[in-house]
C-alpha positions as CSV (number, residue, x, y, z in Angstrom):
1,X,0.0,0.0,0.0
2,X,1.3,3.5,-0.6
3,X,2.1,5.1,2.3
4,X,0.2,8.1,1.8
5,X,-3.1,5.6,1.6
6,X,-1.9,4.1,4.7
7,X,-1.8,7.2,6.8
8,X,-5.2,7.7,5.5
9,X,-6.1,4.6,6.5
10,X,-4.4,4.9,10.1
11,X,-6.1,8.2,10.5
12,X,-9.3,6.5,9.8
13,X,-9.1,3.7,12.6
14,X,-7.7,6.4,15.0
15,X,-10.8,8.5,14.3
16,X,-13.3,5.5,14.9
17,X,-11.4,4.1,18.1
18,X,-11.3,7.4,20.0
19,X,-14.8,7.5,20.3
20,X,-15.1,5.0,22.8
21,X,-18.5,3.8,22.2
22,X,-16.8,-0.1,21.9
23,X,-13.3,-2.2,22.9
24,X,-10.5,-1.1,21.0
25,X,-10.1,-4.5,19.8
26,X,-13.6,-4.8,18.3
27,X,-12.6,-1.5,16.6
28,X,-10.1,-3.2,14.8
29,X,-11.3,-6.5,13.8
30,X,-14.4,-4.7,12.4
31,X,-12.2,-2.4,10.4
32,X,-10.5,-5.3,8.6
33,X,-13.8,-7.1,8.1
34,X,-14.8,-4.2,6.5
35,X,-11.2,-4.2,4.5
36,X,-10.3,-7.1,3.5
37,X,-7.8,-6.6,0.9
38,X,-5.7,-5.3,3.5
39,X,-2.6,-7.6,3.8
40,X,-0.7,-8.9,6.9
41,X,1.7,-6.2,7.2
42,X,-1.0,-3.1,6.8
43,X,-2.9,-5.0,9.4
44,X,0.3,-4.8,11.7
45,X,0.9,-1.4,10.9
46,X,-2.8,-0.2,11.3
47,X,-3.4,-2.4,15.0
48,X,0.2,-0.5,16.3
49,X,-0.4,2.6,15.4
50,X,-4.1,2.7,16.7
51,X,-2.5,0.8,19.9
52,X,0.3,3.2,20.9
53,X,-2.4,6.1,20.1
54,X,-3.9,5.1,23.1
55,X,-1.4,3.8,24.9
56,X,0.0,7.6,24.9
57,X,-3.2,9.7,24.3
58,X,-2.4,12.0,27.2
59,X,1.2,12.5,25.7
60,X,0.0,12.9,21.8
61,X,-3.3,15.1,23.3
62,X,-0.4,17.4,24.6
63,X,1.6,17.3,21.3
64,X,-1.2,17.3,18.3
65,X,-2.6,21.1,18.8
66,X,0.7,21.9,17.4
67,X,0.7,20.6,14.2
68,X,-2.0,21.2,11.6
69,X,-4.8,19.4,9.6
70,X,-7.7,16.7,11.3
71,X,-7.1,16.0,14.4
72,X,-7.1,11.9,13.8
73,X,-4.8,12.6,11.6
74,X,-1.8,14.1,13.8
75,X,-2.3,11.4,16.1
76,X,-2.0,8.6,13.9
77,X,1.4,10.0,12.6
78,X,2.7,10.3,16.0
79,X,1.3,6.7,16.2
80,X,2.3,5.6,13.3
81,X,6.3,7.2,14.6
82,X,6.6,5.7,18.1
83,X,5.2,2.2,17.2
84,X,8.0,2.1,14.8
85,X,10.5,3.4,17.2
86,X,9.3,0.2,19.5
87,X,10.0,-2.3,17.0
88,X,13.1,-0.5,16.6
89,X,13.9,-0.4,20.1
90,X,13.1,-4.4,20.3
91,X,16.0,-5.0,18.0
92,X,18.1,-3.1,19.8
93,X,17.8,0.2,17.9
94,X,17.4,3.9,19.6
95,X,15.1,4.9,17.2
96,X,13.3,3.8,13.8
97,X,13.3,5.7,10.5
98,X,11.1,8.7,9.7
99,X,11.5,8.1,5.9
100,X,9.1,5.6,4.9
101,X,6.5,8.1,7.0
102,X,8.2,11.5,6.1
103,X,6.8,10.5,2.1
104,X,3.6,10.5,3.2
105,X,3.4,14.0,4.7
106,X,3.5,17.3,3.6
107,X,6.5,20.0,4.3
108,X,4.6,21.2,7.1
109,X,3.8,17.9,9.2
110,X,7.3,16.6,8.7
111,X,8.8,20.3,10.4
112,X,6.2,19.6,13.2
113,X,7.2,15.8,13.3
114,X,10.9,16.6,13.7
115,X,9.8,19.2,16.5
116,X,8.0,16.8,18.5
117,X,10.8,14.4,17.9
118,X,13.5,17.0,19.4
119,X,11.5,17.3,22.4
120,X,13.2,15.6,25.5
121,X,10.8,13.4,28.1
122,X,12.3,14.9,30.8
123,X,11.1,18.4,30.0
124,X,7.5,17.0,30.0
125,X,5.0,16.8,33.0
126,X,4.6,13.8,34.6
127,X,1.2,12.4,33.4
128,X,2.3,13.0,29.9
129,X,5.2,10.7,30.8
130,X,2.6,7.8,32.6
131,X,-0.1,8.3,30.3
132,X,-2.2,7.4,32.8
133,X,-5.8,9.0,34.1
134,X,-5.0,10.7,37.6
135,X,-7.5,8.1,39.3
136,X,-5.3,5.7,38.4
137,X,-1.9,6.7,38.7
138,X,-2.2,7.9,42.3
139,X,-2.9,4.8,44.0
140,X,0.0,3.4,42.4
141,X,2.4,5.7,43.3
142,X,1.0,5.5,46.9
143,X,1.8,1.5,46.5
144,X,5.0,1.4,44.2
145,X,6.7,4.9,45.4
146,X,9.8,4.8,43.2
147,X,8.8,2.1,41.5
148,X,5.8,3.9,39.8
149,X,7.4,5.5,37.0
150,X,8.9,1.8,35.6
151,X,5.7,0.6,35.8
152,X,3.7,3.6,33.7
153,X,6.9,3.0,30.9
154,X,5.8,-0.9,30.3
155,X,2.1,0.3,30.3
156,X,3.0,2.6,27.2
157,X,5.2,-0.8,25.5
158,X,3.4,-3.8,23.6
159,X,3.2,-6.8,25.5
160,X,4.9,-10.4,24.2
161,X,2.2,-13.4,23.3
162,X,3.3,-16.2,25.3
163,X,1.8,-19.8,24.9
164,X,0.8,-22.5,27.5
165,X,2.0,-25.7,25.9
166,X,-0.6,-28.8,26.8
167,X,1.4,-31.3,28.9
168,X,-2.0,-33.8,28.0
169,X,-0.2,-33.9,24.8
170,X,3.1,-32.4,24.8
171,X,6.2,-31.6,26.1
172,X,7.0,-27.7,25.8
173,X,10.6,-28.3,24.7
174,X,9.2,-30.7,21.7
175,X,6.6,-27.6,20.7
176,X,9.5,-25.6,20.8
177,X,10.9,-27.4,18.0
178,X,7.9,-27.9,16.0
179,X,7.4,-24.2,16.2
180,X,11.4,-23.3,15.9
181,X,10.6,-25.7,12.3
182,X,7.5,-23.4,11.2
183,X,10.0,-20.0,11.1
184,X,8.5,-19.4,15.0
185,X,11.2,-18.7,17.5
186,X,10.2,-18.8,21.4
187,X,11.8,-19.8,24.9
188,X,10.8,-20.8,27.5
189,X,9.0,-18.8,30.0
190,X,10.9,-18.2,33.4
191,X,8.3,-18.5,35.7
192,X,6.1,-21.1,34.5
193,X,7.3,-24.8,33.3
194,X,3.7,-24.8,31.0
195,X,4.9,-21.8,29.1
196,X,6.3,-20.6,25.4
197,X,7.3,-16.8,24.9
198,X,7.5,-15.9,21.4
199,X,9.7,-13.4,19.7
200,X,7.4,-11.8,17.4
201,X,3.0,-12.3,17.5
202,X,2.9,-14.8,14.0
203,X,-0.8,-16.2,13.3
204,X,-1.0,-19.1,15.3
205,X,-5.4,-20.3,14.2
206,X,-4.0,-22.8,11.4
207,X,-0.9,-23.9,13.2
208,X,-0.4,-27.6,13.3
209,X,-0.1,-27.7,17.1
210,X,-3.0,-25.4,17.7
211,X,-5.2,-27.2,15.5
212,X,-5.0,-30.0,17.3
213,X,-4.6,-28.8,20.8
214,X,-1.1,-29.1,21.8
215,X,-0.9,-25.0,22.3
216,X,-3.4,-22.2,24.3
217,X,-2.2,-18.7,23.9
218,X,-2.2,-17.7,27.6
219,X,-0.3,-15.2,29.4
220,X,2.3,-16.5,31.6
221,X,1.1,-15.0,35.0
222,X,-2.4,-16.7,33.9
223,X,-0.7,-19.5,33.9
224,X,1.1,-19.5,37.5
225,X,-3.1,-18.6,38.4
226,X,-3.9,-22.3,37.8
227,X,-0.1,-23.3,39.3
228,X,-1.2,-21.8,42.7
229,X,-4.8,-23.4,42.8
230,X,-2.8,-26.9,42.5
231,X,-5.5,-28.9,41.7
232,X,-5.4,-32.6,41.9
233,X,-5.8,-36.0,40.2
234,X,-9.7,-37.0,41.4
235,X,-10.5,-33.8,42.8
236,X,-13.7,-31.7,43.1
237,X,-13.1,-28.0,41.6
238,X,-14.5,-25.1,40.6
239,X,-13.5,-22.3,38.5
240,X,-16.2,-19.8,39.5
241,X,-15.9,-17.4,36.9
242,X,-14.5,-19.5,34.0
243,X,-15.3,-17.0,31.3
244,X,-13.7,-18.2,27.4
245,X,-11.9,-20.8,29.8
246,X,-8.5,-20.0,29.4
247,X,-7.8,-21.2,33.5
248,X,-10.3,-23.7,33.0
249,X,-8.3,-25.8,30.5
250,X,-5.0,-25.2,32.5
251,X,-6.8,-26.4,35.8
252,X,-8.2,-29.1,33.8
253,X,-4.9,-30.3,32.0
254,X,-3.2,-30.3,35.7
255,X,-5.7,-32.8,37.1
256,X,-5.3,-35.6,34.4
257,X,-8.1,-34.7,32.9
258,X,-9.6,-36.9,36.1
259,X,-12.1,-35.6,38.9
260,X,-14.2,-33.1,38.2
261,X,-14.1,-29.3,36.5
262,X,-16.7,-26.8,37.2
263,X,-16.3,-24.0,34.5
264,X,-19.6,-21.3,35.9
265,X,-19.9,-17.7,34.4
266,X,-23.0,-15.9,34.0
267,X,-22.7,-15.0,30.4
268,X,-23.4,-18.3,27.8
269,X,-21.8,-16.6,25.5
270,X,-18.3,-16.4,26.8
271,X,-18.8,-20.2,27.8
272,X,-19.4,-21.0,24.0
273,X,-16.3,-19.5,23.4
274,X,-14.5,-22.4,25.5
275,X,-16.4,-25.4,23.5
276,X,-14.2,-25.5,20.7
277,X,-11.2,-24.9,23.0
278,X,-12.0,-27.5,24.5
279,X,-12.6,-30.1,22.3
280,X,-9.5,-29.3,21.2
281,X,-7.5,-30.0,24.5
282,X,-8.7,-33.3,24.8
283,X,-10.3,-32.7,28.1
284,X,-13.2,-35.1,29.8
285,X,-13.4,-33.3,33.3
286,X,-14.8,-30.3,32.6
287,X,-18.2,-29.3,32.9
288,X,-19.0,-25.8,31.5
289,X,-22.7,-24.3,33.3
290,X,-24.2,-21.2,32.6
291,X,-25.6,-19.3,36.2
292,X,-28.1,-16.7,36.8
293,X,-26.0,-15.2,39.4
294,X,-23.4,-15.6,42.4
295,X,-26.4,-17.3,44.3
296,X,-27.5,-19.5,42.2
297,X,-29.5,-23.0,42.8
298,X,-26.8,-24.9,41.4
299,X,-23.9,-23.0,43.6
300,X,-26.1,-24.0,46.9
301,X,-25.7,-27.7,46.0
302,X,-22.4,-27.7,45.5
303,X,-21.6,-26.0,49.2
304,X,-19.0,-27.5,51.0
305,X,-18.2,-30.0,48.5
306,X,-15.2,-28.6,46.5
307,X,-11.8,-29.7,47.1
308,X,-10.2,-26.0,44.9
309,X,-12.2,-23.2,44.0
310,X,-10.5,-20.4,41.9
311,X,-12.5,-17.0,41.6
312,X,-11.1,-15.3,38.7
313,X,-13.0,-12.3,39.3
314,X,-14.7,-9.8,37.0
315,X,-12.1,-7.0,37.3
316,X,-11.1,-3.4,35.5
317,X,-8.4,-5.5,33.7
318,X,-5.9,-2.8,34.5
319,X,-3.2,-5.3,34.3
320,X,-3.7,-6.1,30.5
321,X,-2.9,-2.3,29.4
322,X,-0.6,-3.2,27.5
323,X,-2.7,-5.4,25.4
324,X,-6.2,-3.5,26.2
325,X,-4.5,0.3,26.6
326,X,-7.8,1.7,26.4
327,X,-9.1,0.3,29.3
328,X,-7.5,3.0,31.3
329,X,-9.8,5.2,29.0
330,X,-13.3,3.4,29.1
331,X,-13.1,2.6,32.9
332,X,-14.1,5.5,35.7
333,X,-13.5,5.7,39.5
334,X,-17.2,4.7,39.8
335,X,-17.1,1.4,37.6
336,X,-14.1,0.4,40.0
337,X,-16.5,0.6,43.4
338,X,-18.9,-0.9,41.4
339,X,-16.5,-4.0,40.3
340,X,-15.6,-3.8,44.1
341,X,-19.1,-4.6,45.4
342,X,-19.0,-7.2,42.8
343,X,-16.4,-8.8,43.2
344,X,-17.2,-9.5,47.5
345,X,-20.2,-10.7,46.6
346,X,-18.7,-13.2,44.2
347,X,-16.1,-14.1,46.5
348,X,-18.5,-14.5,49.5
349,X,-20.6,-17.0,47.5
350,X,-17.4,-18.8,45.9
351,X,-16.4,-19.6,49.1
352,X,-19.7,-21.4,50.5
353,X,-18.1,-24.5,47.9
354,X,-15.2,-24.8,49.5
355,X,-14.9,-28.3,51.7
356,X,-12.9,-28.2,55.2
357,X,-9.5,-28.5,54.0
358,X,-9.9,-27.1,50.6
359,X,-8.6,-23.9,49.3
360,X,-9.8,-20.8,48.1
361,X,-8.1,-18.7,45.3
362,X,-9.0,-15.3,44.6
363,X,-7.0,-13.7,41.6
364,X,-8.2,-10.4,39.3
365,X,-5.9,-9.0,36.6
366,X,-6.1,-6.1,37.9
367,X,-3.5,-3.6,39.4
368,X,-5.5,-1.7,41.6
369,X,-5.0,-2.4,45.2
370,X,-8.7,-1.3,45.7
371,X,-9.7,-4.9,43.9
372,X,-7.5,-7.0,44.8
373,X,-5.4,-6.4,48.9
374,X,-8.8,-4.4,49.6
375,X,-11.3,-7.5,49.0
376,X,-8.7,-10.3,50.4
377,X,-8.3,-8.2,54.0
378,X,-11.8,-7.8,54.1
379,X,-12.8,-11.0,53.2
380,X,-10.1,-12.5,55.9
381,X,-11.5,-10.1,58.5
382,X,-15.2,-11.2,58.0
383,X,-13.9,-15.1,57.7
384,X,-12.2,-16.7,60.8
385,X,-12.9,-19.9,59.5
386,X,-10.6,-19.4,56.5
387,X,-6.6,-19.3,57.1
388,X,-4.6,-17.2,54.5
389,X,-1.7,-19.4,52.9
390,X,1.5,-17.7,51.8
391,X,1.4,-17.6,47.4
392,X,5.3,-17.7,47.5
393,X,5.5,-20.5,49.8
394,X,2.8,-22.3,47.4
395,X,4.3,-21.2,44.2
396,X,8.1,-22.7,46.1
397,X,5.9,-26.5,46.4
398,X,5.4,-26.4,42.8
399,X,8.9,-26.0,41.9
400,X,8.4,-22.3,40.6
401,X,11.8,-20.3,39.6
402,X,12.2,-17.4,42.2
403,X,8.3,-17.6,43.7
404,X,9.3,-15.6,46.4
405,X,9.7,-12.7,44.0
406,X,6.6,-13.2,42.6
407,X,4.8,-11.6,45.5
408,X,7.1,-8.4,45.1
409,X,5.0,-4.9,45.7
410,X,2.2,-6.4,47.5
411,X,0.9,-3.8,49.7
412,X,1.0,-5.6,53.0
413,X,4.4,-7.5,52.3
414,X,4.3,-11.2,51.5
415,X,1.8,-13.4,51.2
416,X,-0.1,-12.3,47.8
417,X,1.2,-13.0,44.5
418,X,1.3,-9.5,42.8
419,X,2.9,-9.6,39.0
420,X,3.9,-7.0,37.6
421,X,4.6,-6.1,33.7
422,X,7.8,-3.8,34.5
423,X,9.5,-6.9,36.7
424,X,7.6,-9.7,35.8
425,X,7.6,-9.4,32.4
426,X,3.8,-10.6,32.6
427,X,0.0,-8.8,32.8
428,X,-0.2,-7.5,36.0
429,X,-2.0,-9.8,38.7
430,X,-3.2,-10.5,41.9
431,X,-3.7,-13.7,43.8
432,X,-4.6,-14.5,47.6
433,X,-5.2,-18.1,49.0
434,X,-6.6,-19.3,51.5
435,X,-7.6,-23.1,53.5
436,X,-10.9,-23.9,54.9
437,X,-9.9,-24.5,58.8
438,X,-11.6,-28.1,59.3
């Protein structure tokens, strides 16, 4: 494509995705539904530009009145600019070329590019440095201190696509080679033995070992999720808010595919998304139900009975801004106390299954300590019966590679898993466990 007809088309998807009225994501797929002649690499070009728009509006907002012409059109060449300065900075470059972008603009832009190019980030504010919403940023300062402003710089960066291998049918280190054959270089992940981090994001849908179930794309601190519930050969569990059923399958593939696997959500719709998923995995111990609610019939039947009950709770998804940067956009102060009130009451009723002797994971991918050290300490205050278990401790048992570090940043010192993307190298999460006293 000419590069003056890509601009246009960059500008175009800018323009469409800063309204807000739907998930970046859906934006974009839409767009190349509605484009399909686009090829692979206008596709990657028109997904990072629209991407690092948002991933440094508050920086580009600040920047854009100064050049001329549409408004969507400024930002998605200062998109268009710093996504290729990431991939250059992934190779090991300072900064990427202006030329192939420079011959799509006029005199005028490519004077104003070079001018927002000279300035340095040190002259800038701070919250066009974090790109972050003020609502946001301040708790995490209060929580990281100096570690806050490494944090906001891996929210503005793309994050890697890692891969949980299937140990029901393979080894990771065989995948590795099957993929290293295809042209698709990974290594292993550090933290997880399950998991494959690849060096670029290649399609993966008609892959040989995806096809047939050998492969999940599943972020690695996902992955260490289903590690920490440690559920069994035999055992009764319950993933209380399976969702697409990305947990689900790893839970599943850690039991043997014996026992028996709960997979509840409320919406039928995100549970059809796991039936093809799993068919592929070759599971037989999972049983996917649609609820009406936290309280449902089907919940009160099960009470007491479950051996491992993971509540992957509905969450802002903070912790996925590198992947979803326009969360921080789309969310508000008063969704969050809404997702809080949620979130007890699922917790609350997640715990009602839990057997004496049985434990209790509650996780979010969030970042916010509001969601994640505020519900644990309340729910441990209001429940004497339940005894917190250290996630390090748990995550040493299975063998995990520096666990204790994995708990890094948690607000009340150890105990919680807290993952970070600027030390971590993984979505940000949160974990606390905890045993039914018997």
């Amino acid at each position: 494509m000419h590069p003056k007809a890509l601009l246009d088309s960059c500008a175009e998807l800018v323009r469409l995705t800063l309204t807000f009225e739907h998930p970046a994501d859906a934006v974009v797929s839409r767009y190349f539904r509605d484009h399909r002649g686009l090829g692979p690499r206008e596709r990657a070009t028109l997904a990072e530009t629209v991407y690092t728009v948002l991933r440094k509006k508050l920086l580009f907002d600040h920047l854009a009145p100064s050049g001329s012409g549409p408004r969507e059109r400024r930002m998605a060449i200062l998109g268009f600019a710093h996504s290729q300065d990431e991939a250059a900075r992934r190779q090991g470059q300072s900064r990427a070329s202006r030329d192939f972008l420079k011959s799509a603009l006029t005199d005028a832009e490519k004077n104003w590019l070079d001018q927002c190019d000279a300035i340095d980030p040190a002259d800038l504010l701070d919250r066009h440095r974090h790109n972050l919403p003020e609502w946001i940023a301040e708790p995490l300062r209060v929580q990281l201190g100096a570690g806050f402003a490494a944090l906001a710089e891996s929210l503005t960066q793309s994050a890697p696509l890692d891969l949980r291998v299937n140990q029901l049918q393979a080894k990771r280190e065989d995948i590795r080679k099957e993929l290293k054959q295809s042209g698709i270089d990974s290594a292993p992940t550090p933290y997880s033995p399950w998991g494959l981090r690849l060096a670029g994001k290649p399609a993966l849908t008609r892959h040989e070992a995806f096809v047939r179930g050998a492969i999940e794309v599943q972020d690695e601190g996902s992955q260490l999720l289903a590690l920490l519930l440690d559920a069994r050969r035999g055992e009764m569990v319950t993933d209380f808010c399976a969702g697409a059923g990305g947990k689900t399958l790893a839970i599943g593939a850690s039991m043997r595919s014996t026992g028996r696997l709960y997979a509840f959500d409320v919406s039928a719709h995100r549970l059809d998304a796991l039936k093809p998923r799993l068919a592929r995995s070759g599971l037989s111990n999972v049983h996917p139900a649609a609820i009406a609610h936290e309280r449902d019939d089907r919940i009160k039947r099960l009470a007491g009975k479950m051996d491992r009950v993971l509540v992957d709770a509905p969450c802002s998804g903070l912790g996925t801004l590198r992947r979803n940067p326009d969360l921080k956009w789309r969310q508000s102060p008063e969704a969050i106390w809404e997702l809080v009130a949620k979130q007890t009451a699922i917790l609350e009723s997640a715990a009602r299954l839990v057997k004496p002797g049985g434990r209790l994971v509650y996780a979010t991918c969030s970042i916010l300590p509001a969601e994640n050290e505020g519900i644990a300490e309340a729910f441990a205050a209001a429940h004497p019966d339940f005894e917190a278990l250290d996630a390090g401790e748990l995550l040493e048992q299975a063998r995990v590679p520096e666990a204790r570090s994995l708990c890094a940043g948690a607000a009340s010192g150890t105990g919680y898993l807290r993952l970070w993307p600027h030390l971590h190298q993984t979505d940000g999460f949160f974990a606390a466990v905890w045993t039914r006293k018997r």
